[in-house]
N, C-alpha and C positions, 0 to 999 in steps of 0.2 A: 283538886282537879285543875287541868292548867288546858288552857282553850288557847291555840292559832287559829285566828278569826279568818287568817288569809288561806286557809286549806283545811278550816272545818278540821280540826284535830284535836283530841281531849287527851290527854296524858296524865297518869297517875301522880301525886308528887311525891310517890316513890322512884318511878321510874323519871320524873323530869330531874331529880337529884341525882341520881344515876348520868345520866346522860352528859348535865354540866360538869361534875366532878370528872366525870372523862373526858370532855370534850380539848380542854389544851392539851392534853398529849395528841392530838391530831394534829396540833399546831408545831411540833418538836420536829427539829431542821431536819430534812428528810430530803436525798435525791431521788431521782428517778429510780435509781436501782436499788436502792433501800427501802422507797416508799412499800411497794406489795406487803413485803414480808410484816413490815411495821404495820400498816392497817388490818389486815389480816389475823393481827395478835389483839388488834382492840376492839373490833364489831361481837366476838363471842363473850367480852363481856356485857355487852349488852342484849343480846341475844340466844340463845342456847342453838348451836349448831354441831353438827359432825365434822362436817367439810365446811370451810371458807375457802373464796377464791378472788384472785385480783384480775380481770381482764380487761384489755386492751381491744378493740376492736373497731378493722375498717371494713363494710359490710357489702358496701360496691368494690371491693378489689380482693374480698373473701379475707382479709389477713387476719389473726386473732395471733393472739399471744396472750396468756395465762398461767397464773402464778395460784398454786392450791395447797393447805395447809390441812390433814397430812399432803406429801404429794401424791400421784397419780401411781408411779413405783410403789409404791408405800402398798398399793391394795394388788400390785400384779398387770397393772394396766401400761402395755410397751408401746413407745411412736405413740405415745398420747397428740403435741401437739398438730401431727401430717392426718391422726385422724379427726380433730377436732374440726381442721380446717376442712377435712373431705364430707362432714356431716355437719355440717354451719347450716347449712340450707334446710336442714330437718327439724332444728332446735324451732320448737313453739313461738319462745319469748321473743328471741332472735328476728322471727318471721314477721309477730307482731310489732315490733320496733320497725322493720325496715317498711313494714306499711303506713304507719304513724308516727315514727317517731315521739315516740311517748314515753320517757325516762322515768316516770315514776317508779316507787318499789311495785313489784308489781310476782304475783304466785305462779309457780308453773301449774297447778291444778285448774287454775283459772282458762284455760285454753286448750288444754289436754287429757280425757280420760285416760286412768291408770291403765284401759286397756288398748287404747290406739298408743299409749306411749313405749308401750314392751313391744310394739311391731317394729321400730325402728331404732336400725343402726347403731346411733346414737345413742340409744338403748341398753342395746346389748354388748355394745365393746365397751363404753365406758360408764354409762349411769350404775347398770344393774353392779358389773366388779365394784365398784366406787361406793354401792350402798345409796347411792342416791334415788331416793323415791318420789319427796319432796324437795320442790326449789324457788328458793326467792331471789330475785337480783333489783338492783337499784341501778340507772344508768346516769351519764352526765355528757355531754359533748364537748370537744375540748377545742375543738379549731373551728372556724370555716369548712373544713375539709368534712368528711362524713364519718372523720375518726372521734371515737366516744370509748372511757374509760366503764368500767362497772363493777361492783362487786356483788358477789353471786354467794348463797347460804343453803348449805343443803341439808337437810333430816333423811335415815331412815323409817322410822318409825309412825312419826308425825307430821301433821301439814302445819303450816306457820299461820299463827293468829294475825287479828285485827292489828290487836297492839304489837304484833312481832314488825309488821308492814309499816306501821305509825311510828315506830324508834328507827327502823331503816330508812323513812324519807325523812326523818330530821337532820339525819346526818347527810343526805343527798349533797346540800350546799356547801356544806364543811369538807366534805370527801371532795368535790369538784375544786376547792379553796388550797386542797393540801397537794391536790395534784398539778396545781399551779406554781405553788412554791415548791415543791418540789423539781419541776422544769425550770424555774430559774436561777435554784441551786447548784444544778446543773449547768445548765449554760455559763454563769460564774466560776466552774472547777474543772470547766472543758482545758482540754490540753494543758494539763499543771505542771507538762516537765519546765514549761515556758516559764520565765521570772516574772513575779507579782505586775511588776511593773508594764509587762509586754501586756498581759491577762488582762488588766485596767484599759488600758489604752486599746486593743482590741475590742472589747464586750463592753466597756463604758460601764462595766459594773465591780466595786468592791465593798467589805464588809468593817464592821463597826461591833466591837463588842459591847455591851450594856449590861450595866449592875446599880440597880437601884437610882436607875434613871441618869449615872453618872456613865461617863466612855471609860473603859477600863484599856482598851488596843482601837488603834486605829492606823490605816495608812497616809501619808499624806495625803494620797488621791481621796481619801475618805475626808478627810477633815475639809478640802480645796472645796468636794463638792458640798458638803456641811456651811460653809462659810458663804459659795454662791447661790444659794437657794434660801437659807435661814437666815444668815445674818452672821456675825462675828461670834466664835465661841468665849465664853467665858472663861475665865482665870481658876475653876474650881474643876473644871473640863465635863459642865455638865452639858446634859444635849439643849441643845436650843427650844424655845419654850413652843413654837411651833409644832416641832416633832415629838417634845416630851410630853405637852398636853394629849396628843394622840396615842402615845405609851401607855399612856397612864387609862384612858379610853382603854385600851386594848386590854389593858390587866382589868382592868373591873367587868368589861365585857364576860371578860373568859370566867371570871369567878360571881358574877353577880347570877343568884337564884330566883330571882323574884321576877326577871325580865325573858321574852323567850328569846334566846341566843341567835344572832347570826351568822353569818362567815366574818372573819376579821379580813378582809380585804387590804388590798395594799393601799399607802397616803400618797395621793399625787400632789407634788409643789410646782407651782408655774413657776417658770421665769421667761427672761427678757426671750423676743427674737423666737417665739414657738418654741424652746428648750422647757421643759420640766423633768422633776427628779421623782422617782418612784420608789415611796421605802417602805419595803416588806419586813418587819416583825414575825421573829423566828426562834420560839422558847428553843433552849439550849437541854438537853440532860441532865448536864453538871449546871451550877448554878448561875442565872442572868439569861440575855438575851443577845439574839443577833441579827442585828440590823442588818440587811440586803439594801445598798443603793444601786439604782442604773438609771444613769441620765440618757433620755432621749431628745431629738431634735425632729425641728420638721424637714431641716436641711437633707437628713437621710433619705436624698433619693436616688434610685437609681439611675434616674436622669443627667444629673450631677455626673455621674461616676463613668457614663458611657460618653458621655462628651470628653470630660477632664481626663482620663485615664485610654482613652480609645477602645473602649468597649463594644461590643453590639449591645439593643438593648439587652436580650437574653442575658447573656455574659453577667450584664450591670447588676440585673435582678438577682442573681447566683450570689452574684456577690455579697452586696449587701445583705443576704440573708446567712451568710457564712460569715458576713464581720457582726451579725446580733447574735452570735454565739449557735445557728442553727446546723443539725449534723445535716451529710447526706440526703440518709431517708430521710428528717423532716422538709426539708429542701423541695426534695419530690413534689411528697405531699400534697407541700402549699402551693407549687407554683404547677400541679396534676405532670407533671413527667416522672419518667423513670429515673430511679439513682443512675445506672448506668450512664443514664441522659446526662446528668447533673454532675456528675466525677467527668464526662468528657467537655465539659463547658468548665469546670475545672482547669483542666491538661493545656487548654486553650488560654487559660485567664493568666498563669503562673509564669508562662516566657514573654508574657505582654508586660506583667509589672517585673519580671526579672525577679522572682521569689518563688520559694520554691517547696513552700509548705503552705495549708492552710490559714496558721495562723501570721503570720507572714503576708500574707496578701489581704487578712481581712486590719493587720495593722498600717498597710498603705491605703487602704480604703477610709479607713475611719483620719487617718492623716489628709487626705486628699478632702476630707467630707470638711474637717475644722477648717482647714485652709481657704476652704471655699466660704465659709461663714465668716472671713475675716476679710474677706477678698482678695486672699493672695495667689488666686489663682486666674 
């Protein structure tokens, strides 16, 4: 029996082997648009479910968007996500989150008799066709904002045990961990028609292959940042003993059974002048790993940017959240306006630097940002 003393949790040491033999494939390079599918295929082995589901969810602006395995077609169920959105208000879990805010795994039994749940909506256009009787979800919050990811586990038959809830909140923080790396896998592969070179110097982030602690590819800009943060690379090209010590961490992490597991979060390196380097560890499929570097500063302000570039601050703020790789909608999001809003601050920004794409403008941003750290502005 295996005890988290920090959440009173007892776990079989059938099921905590279970769990860690699974656990680094949650760590296998994953974007945004691959992650659902890919977790989705790994919670039923550890759970016995009908349906799985990947949701995304902002609760004060009604938006959800949701990924289900089978899909919702699959059972006969049309315009699933205009009805989800029309019956968000009715869902139990849903209700109890926006009162508390309480991500644990958590049962839809727990808040709703079988018989006030077949009175609603919700109910009868999608749960009953979809077979869902029983429901469990785990949530996680992913910004500032009031947007939170979740995954959601459904039975016909049967309602989900103790231990069905106690393996779904282990994985909570690891889910929450992959849906991070995941968003800056992303952010690193935005607009790829652009040359490596544009990509680096926009988003300040490129990648590192690893095999057995050795760089097997590397870009310049990978090695430049490898050399400013660690130190001089060695003549065997293995990584620097900074980062390798923490490789090596991360592989025993993922495979040691005796310890109870955490998120492998990313290494933050200082350097001079507020700059640090942030290296995310990213198992591969095929064999090795891949290092995610992105250097941040504290120079990145939008203050900087409305001054040097004649910006308003709005404009500055746009900005710079479009040269850290952010789309539109999350744009929004974070700074609470509308895309609409933010595509015409935009329109506004592109004939002021004389460019005439996004990435384009967020690469005279990040130009304007270094120059100012040098003082040549």
């Amino acid at each position: 029996m295996y005890v988290n003393p920090r959440i009173h949790m007892h776990i079989s040491r059938i099921d905590f082997d279970r769990f860690v033999k699974l656990l680094p494939d949650f760590y296998v390079t994953q974007d945004l648009e691959s992650l659902p599918r890919h977790l989705i295929s790994l919670v039923p082995q550890l759970i016995a479910v009908d349906t799985c589901g990947y949701n995304e969810i902002n609760i004060e602006q009604g938006r959800i968007k949701v990924r289900i395995e089978p899909s919702p077609e699959y059972f006969g169920v049309k315009d699933f996500n205009a009805t989800a959105r029309a019956t968000l208000h009715e869902h139990p879990l849903v209700d109890h989150y926006g009162r508390t805010r309480d991500t644990r795994a958590l049962k839809l039994s727990d808040f709703a008799s079988r018989r006030s749940l077949r009175r609603l909506r919700l109910y009868n256009e999608i749960f009953r066709p979809m077979g869902i009787e029983y429901l469990m979800t785990v949530s996680a919050k992913t910004a500032q904002t009031d947007d939170h990811i979740a995954l959601s586990l459904s039975r016909e038959r049967s309602d989900f045990s103790e231990r069905d809830g106690q393996m779904l909140e282990m994985l909570r923080p690891h889910f929450l961990q992959a849906f991070l790396n995941a968003k800056a896998v992303s952010a690193a592969r935005q607009d790829q028609q652009e040359t490596q070179e544009a990509l680096e110097g926009c988003l300040g982030a490129t990648t590192i292959r690893v095999r057995d602690g050795q760089i097997i590819s590397a870009s310049p800009r990978a090695i430049d940042l490898l050399e400013k943060y660690a130190g001089a690379m060695s003549p065997a090209n293995r990584l620097p003993d900074v980062i390798a010590r923490r490789w090596r961490y991360w592989q025993e992490s993922l495979a040691d059974r005796h310890c109870w597991p955490s998120p492998i979060a990313p290494m933050t390196i200082k350097g001079a002048e507020g700059a640090h380097l942030i290296v995310r560890i990213l198992p591969r499929r095929s064999e090795g790993y891949l290092l995610l570097l992105t250097e941040q500063t504290e120079r990145d302000n939008p203050a900087l940017l409305a001054r040097h570039l004649g910006l308003s601050p709005r404009e500055a703020e746009v900005l710079l959240w479009v040269a850290r790789g952010k789309t539109s909608a999350e744009v929004a999001s974070i700074m609470d306006l509308s895309r609409r809003t933010v595509d015409k601050h935009l329109e506004r920004i592109y004939p002021k630097l004389g460019v005439e794409s996004r990435v384009a403008a967020a690469s005279v941003a990040w130009d304007a940002l270094r120059r100012t750290s040098r003082g040549g502005i």
